[in-house]
C-alpha positions as CSV (number, residue, x, y, z in Angstrom):
1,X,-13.3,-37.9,46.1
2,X,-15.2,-39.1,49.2
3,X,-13.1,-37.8,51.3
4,X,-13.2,-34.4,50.1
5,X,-16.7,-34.5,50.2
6,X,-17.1,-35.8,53.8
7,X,-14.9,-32.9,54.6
8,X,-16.8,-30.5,52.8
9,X,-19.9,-31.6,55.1
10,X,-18.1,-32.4,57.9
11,X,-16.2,-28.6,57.5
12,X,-20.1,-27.2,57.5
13,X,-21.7,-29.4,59.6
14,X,-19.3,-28.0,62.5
15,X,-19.0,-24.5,61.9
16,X,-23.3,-23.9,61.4
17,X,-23.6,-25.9,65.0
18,X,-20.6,-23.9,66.0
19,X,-22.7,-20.5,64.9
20,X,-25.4,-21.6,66.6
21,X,-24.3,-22.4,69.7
22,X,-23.1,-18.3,69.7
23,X,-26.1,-17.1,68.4
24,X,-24.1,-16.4,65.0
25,X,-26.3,-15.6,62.1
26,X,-25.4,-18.3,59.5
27,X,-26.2,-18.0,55.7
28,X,-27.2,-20.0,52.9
29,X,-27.7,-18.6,49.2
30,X,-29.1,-19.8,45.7
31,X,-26.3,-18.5,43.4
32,X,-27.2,-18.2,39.6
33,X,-25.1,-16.9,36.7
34,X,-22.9,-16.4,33.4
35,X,-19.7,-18.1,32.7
36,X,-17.0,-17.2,30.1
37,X,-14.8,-19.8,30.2
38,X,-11.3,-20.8,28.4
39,X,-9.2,-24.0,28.3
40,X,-5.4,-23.5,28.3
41,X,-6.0,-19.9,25.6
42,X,-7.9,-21.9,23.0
43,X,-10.4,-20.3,22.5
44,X,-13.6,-18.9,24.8
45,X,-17.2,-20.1,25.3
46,X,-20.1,-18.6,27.3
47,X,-21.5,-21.5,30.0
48,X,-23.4,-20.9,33.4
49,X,-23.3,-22.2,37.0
50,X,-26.3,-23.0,39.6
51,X,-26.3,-23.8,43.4
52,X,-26.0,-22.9,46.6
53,X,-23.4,-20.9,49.2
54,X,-23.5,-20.9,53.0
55,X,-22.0,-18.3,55.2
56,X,-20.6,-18.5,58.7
57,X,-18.6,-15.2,60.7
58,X,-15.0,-16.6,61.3
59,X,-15.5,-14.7,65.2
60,X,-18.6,-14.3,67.1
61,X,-21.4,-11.8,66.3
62,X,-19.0,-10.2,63.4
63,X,-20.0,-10.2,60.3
64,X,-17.4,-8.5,58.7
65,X,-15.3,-11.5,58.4
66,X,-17.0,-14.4,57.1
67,X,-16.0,-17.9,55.3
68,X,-18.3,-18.8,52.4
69,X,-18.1,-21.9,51.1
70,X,-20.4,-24.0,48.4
71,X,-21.4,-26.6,45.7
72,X,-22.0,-25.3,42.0
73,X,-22.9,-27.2,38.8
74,X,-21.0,-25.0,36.1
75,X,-20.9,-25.5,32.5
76,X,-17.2,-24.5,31.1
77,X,-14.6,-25.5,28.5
78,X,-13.9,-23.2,24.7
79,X,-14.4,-23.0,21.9
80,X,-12.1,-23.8,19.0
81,X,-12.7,-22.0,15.1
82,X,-10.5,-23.8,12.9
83,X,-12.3,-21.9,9.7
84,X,-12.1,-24.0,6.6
85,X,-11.3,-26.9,8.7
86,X,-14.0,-26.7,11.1
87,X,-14.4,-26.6,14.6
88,X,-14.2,-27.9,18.3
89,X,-16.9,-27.1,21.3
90,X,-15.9,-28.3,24.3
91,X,-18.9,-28.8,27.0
92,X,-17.5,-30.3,30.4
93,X,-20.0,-29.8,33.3
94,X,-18.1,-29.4,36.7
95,X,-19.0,-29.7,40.3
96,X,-17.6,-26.9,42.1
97,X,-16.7,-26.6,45.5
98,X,-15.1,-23.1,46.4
99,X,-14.1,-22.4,49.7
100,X,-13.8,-18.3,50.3
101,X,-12.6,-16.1,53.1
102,X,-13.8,-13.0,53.1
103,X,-14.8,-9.3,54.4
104,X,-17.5,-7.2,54.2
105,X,-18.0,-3.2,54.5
106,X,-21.5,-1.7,55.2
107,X,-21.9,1.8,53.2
108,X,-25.3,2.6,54.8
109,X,-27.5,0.3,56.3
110,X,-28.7,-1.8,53.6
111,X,-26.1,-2.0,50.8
112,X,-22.6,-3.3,51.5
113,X,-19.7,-4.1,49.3
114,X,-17.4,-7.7,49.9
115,X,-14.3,-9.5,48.5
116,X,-13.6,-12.9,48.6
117,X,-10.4,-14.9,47.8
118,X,-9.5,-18.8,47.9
119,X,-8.8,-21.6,46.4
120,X,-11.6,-24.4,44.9
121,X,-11.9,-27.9,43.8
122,X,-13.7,-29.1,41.1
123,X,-15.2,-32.5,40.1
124,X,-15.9,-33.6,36.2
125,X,-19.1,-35.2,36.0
126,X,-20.0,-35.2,32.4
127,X,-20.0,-33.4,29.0
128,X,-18.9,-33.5,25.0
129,X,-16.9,-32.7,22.2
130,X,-19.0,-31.4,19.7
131,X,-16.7,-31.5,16.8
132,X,-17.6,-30.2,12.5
133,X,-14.8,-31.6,10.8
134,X,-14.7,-30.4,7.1
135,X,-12.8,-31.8,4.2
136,X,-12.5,-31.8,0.4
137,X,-12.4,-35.0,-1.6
138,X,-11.9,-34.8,-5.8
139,X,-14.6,-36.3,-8.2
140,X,-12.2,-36.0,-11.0
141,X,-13.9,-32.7,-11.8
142,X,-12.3,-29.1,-11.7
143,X,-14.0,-28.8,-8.2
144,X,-13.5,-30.7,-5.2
145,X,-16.5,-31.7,-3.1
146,X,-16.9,-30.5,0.3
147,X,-17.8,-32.9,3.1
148,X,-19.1,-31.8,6.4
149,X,-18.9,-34.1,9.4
150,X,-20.5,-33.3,13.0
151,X,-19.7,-36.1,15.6
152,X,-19.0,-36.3,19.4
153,X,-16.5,-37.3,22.1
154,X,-16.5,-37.6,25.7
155,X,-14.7,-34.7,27.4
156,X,-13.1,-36.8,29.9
157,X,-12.4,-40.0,27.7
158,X,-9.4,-41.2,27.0
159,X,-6.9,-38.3,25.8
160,X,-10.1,-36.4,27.4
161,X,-9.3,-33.5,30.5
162,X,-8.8,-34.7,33.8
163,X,-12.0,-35.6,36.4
164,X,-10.3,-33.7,38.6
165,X,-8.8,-29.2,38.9
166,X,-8.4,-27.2,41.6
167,X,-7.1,-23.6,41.7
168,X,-7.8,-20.3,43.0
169,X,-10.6,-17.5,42.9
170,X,-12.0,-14.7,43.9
171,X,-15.3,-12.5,44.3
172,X,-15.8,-8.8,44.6
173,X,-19.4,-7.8,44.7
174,X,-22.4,-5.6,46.4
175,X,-25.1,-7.0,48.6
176,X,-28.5,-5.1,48.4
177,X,-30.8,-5.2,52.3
178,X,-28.8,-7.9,53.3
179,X,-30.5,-10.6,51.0
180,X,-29.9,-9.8,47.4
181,X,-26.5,-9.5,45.9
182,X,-24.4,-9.7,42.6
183,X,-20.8,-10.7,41.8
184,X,-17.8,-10.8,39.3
185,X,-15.6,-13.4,39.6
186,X,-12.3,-15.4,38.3
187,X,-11.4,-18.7,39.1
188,X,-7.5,-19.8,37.9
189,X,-7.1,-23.7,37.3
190,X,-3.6,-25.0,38.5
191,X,-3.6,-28.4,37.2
192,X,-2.9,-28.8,33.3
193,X,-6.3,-30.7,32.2
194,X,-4.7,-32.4,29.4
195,X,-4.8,-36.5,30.7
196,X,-1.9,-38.1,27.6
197,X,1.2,-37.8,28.1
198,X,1.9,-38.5,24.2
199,X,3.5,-35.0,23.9
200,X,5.7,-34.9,26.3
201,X,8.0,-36.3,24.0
202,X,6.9,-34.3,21.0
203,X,9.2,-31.8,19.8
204,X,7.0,-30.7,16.8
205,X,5.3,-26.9,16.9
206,X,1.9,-28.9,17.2
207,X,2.7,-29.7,20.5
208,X,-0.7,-29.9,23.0
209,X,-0.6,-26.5,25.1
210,X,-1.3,-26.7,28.6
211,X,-4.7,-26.8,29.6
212,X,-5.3,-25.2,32.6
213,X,-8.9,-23.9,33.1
214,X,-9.8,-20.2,33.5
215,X,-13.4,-19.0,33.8
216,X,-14.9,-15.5,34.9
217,X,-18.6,-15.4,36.4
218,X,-21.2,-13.0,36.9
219,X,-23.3,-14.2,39.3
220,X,-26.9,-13.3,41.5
221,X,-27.4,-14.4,44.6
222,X,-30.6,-14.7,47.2
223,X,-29.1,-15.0,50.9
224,X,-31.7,-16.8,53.8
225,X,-30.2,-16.6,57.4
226,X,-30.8,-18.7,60.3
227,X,-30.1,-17.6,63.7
228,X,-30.8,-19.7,66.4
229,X,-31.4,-22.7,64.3
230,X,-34.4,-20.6,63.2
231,X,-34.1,-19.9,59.4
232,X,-36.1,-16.3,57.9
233,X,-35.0,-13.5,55.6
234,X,-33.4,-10.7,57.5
235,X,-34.1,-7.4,57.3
């Protein structure tokens, strides 16, 4: 994990002094949004996800072609309704880090249209099970009684998800005078989140499915550039 990290900043570190030395305009932005995630077709929940982007041109004074890369807290997992036997909220908070190539069309001279594409990595840091078990238990009357039961888990405890996903995403969006913008967005997990392997030889039809994650965003965004090494709002 530190070693992706280093990269991350190493990766950045280079390509903004790279962007400077050509007079390249180089972009950070707050990003701020809606997730509606889902854990291997379980069920969906509605999170969110907060942080920050930066964008370098991949050649010189174009910014067409851009890389945008970033770190994101997001709130995903699903939600499981299990009806008369209760149900399952599961609340893992990620670190994301997506790394995006992609281009850019100018309509008129203030609003523009993008797409992105590439793959991410993401880091577990924390979160629950919120789990309402319900059951019936006889008195020895004609009616049983009905016992409710709300307790938590860790989400990445043992038999928890995995610490660790990555997969690939993409963006489409519209940027508004070069500072403001807002995007749709799907990110597909590739790694099966489920850590026990006590299934693997389970040949029931309660077999654990494969969790892979899945989450679409909506997302807002407020761009600053620095050209230069001199950081404004462009306009």
């Amino acid at each position: 994990m530190k070693r992706l990290f280093l990269f991350i900043a190493l990766f950045a570190t280079v390509w903004e002094m790279k962007a400077q030395s050509i007079g390249a305009p180089f972009r950070w932005e707050t990003t701020l949004g809606l997730n509606v995630s889902d854990l291997g077709g379980l069920g969906s929940r509605t999170g969110f996800h907060i942080g920050a982007r930066f964008e370098i041109p991949i050649f010189a004074m174009n910014e067409k072609t851009y890389i945008n890369a970033g770190t994101i807290l997001s709130l995903k997992g699903c939600s499981q309704d299990h009806r008369i036997l209760g149900s399952i909220k599961t609340n893992p908070y990620y670190l994301d880090i997506p790394i995006h190539f992609g281009y850019r069309h100018s309509i008129t001279r203030k609003v523009s249209v993008f797409a992105e594409a590439g793959p991410y990595f993401s880091i577990g840091l924390f979160g629950k099970h919120k789990i309402e078990q319900i059951s019936a238990t006889a008195d020895g009357g004609s009616d049983p009684n009905i016992v409710k039961e709300d307790y938590t888990e860790n989400v990445f405890g043992s038999n928890g998800l995995k610490r660790f996903d990555f997969g690939l995403g993409f963006r489409i969006g519209a940027e508004l005078q070069k500072r403001y913008s807002v995007s749709l967005g799907y990110d597909w997990g590739l790694i099966d989140e489920y850590t026990s392997d006590t299934d693997k030889n389970n040949t029931s039809i309660y077999e654990t499915p494969t969790l892979r994650n899945r989450n679409l965003t909506i997302s807002w965004h407020y761009k600053i550039f620095c050209v230069n090494g001199k950081y404004g709002i462009q306009v």
